[in-house]
N, C-alpha and C positions, 0 to 999 in steps of 0.2 A: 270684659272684666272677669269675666270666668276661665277664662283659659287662661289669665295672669296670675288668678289663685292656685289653680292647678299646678302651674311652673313652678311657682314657690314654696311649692306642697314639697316638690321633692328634690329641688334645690337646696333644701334643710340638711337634705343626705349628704355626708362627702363624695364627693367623684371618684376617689380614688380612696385604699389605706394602703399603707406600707407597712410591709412585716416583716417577717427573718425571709421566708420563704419566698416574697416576692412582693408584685404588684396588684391590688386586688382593686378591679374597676368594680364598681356598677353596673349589672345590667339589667336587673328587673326589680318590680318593684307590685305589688299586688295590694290589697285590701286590709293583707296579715302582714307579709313579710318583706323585707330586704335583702337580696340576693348580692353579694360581691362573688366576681372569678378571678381567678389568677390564670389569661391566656396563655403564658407561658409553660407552664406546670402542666402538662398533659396525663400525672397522678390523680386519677379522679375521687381516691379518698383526701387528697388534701387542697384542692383545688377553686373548692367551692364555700363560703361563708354566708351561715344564712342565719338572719335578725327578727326577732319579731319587735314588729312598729307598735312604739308607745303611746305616741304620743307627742309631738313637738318631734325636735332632733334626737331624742330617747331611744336608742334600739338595745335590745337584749340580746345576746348572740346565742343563737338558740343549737346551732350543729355546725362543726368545719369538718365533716367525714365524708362517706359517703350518702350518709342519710340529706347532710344538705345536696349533695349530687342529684339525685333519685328525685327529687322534694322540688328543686330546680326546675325537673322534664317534666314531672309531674304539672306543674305551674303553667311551663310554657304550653303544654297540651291544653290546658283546659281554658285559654287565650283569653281570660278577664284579666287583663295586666293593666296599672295605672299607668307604667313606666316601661318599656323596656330598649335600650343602649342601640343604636344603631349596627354597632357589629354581633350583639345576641339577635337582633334582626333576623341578619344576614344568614348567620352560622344555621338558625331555627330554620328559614327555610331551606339552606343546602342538606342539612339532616331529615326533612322532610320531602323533599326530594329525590335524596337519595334511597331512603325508606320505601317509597313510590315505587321505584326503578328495582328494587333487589326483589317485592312482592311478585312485579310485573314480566321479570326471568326467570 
């Protein structure tokens, strides 16, 4: 029953928004904030839209620069996520990995 509330927690969120600039998924979702990225856009001042959670489906859009970028790595480091996208998964450990590998030469 708890894990059903949890899913509908952020199921509330859209999956997706659509903008001039592109597609912006979902991929993390924390305590405070809403994370959307635009994979396509490899601009990492405009790449990244970050919300803060109201409340219900309520998000305030708090930065789409780089400060949501920055705020993004920041997030993913500190791994208390409610939520995060299968391919922000993915990408968190190949960057972490590879992070690994460039100390380790």
């Amino acid at each position: 029953m708890a894990s059903q509330k949890l899913r509908r927690e952020y199921t509330i969120y859209d999956k997706s928004m659509k903008r001039s600039t592109g597609l912006f998924s979902k991929v993390l979702i924390t305590e405070e904030f809403v994370f959307y990225h635009n994979y396509h856009d490899t601009d990492a001042s405009q790449n990244v839209e970050m919300y803060r959670r109201l409340g219900g489906p309520t998000l305030q859009l708090i930065s789409k620069d780089c400060i949501a970028n920055e705020k993004l790595f920041e997030e993913l480091q500190k791994q208390k996520w409610r939520y995060i996208s299968q391919t922000m998964k993915k990408n968190y450990k190949l960057h972490i990995d590879d992070s690994t590998n460039r100390l380790l030469n």
